[in-house]
C-alpha positions in Angstrom: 0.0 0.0 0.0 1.3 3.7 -1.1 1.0 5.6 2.0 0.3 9.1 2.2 3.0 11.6 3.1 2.6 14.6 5.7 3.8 16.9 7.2 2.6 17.8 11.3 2.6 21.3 12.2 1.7 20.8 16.1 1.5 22.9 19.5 1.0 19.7 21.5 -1.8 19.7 23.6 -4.1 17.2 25.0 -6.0 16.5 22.5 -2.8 17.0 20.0 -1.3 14.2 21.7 -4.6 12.0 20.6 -4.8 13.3 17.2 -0.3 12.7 17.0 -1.1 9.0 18.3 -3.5 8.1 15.4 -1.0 9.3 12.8 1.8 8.1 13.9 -0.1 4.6 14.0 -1.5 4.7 10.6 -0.4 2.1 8.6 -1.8 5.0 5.7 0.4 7.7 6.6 4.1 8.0 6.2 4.8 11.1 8.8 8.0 12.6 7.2 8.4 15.7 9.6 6.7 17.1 12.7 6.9 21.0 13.1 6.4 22.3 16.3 4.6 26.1 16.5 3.6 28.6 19.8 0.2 28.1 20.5 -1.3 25.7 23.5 1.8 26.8 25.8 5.2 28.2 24.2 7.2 27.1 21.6 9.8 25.5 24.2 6.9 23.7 25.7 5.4 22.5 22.7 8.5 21.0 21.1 9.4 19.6 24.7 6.1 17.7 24.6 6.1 16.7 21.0 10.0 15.2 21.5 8.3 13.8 25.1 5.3 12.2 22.9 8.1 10.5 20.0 10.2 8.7 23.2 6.6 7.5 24.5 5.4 6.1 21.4 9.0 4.7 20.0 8.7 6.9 17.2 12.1 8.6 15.0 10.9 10.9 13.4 12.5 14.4 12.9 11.4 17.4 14.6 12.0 20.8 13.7 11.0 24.0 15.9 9.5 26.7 14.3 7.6 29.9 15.6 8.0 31.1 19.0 5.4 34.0 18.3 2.8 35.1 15.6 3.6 37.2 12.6 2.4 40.4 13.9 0.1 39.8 17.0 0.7 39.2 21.0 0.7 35.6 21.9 -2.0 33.6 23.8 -2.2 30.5 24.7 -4.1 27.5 26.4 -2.7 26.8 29.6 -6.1 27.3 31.3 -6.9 24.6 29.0 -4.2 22.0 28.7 -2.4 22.9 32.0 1.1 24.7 32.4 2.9 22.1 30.8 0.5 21.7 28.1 0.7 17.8 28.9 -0.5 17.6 32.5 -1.4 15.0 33.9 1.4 12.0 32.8 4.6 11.5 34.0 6.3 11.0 30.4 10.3 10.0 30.4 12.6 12.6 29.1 13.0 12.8 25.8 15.3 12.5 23.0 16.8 15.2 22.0 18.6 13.5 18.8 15.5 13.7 17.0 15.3 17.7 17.4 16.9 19.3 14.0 19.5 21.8 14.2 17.6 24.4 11.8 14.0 25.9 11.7 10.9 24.4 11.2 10.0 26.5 7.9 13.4 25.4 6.4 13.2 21.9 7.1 9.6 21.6 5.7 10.7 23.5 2.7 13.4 20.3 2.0 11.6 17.7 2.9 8.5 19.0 0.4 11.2 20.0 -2.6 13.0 16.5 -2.2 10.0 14.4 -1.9 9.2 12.6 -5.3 5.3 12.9 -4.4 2.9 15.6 -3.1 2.9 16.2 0.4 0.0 16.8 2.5 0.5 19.2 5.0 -1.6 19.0 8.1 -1.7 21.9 10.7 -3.6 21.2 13.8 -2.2 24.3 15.8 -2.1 27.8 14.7 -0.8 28.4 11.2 2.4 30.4 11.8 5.0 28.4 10.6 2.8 27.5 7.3 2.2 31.1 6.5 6.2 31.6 6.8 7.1 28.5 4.2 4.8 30.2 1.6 5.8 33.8 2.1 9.2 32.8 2.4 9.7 29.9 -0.7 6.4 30.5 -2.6 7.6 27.4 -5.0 6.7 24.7 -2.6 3.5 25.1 -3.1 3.7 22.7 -6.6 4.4 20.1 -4.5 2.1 20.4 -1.6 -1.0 18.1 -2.2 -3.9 19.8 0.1 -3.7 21.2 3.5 -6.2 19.8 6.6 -6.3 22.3 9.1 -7.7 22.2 12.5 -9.4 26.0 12.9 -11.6 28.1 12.6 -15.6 27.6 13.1 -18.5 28.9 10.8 -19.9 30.4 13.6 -19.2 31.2 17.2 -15.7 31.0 19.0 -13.9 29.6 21.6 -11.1 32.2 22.3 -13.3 34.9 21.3 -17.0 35.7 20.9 -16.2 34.9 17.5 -12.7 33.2 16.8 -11.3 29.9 17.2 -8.1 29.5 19.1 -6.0 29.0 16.1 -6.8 31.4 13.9 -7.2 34.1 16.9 -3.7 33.1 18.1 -2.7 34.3 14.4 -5.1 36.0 12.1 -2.2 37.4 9.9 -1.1 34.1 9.1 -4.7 31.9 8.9 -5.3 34.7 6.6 -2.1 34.1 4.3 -2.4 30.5 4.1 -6.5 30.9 3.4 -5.5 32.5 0.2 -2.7 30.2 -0.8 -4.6 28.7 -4.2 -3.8 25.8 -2.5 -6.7 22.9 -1.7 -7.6 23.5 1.7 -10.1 21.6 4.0 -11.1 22.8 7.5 -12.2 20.6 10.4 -13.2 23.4 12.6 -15.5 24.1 16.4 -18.5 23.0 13.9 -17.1 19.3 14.1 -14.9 19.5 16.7 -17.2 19.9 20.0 -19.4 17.4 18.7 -16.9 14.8 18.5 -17.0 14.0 22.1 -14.8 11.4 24.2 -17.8 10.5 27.4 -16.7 9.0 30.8 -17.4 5.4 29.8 -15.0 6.0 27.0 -11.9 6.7 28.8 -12.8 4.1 31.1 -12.4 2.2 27.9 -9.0 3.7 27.3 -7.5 3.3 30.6 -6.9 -0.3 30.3 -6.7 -0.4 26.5 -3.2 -0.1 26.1 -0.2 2.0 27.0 -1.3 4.7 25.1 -5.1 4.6 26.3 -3.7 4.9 29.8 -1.7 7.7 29.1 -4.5 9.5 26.9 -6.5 8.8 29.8 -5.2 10.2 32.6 -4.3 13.5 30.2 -7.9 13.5 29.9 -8.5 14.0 33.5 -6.2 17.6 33.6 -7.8 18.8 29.8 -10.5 21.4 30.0 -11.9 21.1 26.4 -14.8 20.5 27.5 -15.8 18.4 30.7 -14.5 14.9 31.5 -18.1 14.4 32.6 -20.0 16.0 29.6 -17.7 14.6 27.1 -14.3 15.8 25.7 -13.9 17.5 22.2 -11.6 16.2 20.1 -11.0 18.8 18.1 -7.7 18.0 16.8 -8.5 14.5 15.7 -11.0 15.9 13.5 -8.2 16.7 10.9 -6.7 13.2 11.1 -10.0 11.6 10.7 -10.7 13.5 7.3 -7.4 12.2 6.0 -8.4 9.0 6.8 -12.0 8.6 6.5 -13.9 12.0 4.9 -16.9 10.2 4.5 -17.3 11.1 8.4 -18.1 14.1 7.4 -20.1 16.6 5.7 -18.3 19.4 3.8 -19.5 22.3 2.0 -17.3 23.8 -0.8 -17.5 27.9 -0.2 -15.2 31.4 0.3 -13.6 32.2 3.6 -11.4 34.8 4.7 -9.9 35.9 8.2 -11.2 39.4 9.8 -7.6 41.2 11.0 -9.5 44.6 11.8 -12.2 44.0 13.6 -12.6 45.1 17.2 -14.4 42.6 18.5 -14.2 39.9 15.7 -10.4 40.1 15.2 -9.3 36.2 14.3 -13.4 35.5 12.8 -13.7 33.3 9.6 -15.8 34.5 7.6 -17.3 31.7 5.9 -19.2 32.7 3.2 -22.0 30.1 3.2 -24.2 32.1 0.9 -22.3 33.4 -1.4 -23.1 37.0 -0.3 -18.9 37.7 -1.3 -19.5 36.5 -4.4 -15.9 34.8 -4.7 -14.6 31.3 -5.6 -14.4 28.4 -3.1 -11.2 28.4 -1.7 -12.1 26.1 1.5 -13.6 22.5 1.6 -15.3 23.3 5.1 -16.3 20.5 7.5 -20.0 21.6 8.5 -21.0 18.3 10.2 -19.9 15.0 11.4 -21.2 11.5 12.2 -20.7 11.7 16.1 -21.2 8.0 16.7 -19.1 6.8 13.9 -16.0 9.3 14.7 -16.4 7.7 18.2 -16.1 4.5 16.6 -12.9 5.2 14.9 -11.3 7.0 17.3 -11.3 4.3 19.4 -10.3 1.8 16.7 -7.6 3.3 16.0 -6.4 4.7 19.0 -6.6 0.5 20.0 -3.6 -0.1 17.3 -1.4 2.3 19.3 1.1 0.5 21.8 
């Protein structure tokens, strides 16, 4: 079988770690690079976790660190969220360091994508800095970039704002760059993403799975997206899941740009479900997913993990 090869850009996070373990699993996917970017908790932090994640799973693969801050904005982050580590609640071995590259993030991904004899997917599940940098920085790459899946954005409300995702509020500048790219882009966004919920019964599930479910499991109990009671959102998984099975969900094909000015909407898409813009697709947007069946996956494939 001809797997598919990607690219990570991550800011690992909880439910990063859960998306990272799928992929890295996949007997689809041929991971050629992770990229680590500020987002969840700081660039340090991140790549920490991400090099932390590798040595847990008995994975080599090459990590590269990118951007420590947006292009033009302050940073935020997601402690309040993930926890001050951004991975609380496991007591993960140190790391190796080998694995870490000796050059940045947007240089590394702009070799492995010119070398590569087939398109590469690139697949950002953290805010889009680093991504925004390859294209303003080597425009050419994008011939050899097959689509990008993003995690980000919502056709609707937000979750860092009244009205913007995390991701793309952490860095309108750049969401808005790589939104106008040409290039195929699909977004699993807060439309999918907090209705794919993990319940109580299901970590139970995980927690004697396997080495993996117990550490998912007990990250679980320390993540605030969403309740442990309630149901977690797996908002991140939602991008590996439409790599790996799209017919999950349901996509609509429309124009979306990224508002930079606004007072109180700075970091909105604006998904232009109607056509009042009057502009060409330029998104494949996730606008509903088969909760049960996502459930059903996750779990599947979270049980092939160690």
């Amino acid at each position: 079988m001809n797997k598919k090869p990607i690219i990570i850009d991550t800011d690992p996070g909880i439910d990063d770690a859960v998306a990272l373990a799928i992929a890295l699993f996949s007997e689809e996917l041929d991971v050629r690079l992770i990229t680590t970017v500020n987002g969840n908790v700081s660039l340090e932090k991140v790549t920490y976790n991400m090099l932390r994640l590798l040595k847990f799973f008995d994975k080599e693969i090459p990590v590269a660190k990118g951007a420590s801050t947006p292009l033009i904005v302050d940073p935020v982050d997601a402690s309040d969220i993930h926890g001050e580590t951004g991975m609380d609640g496991y007591n993960f071995e140190e790391p190796d360091e080998s694995l870490l590259l000796d050059e940045h993030a947007v240089n590394a991904m702009y070799k492995e994508i010119m070398s590569s004899k087939e398109k590469i997917t690139l697949l950002p599940i953290g805010p889009l800095t680093n991504i925004a940098l390859l294209f303003k920085l080597y425009p050419e790459v994008k011939e050899n970039i097959a689509e990008i899946i993003l995690m980000g954005g919502s056709t609707g409300r937000g979750n860092a704002s009244v009205m913007a995702e995390f991701n793309i509020y952490a860095d309108p500048e750049a969401a808005k760059i790589v939104f106008s790219s040409g290039l195929p882009i699909v977004m699993a966004g807060l439309d999918v993403g907090m209705k794919a919920l993990v319940y109580p019964e299901d970590s139970e599930v995980l927690k004697g799975m396997n080495d993996t479910g117990n550490m998912i499991y007990h990250l679980f109990k320390k993540y605030r997206g969403g309740s442990f009671n309630s149901g977690l959102k797996m908002y991140d998984s939602c991008a590996v899941a439409y790599l790996l099975k799209p017919d999950l969900f349901t996509t609509v094909d429309t124009y979306i740009d990224v508002e930079l000015n606004g007072g109180l909407t700075k970091g909105a898409t604006i998904v232009d479900l109607k056509g009042y813009m009057k502009q060409e697709s330029n998104v494949k947007v996730c606008v509903d997913i088969n909760a049960p069946a996502f459930k059903k996956w996750l779990m599947e494939n979270l049980r092939k993990c160690k």
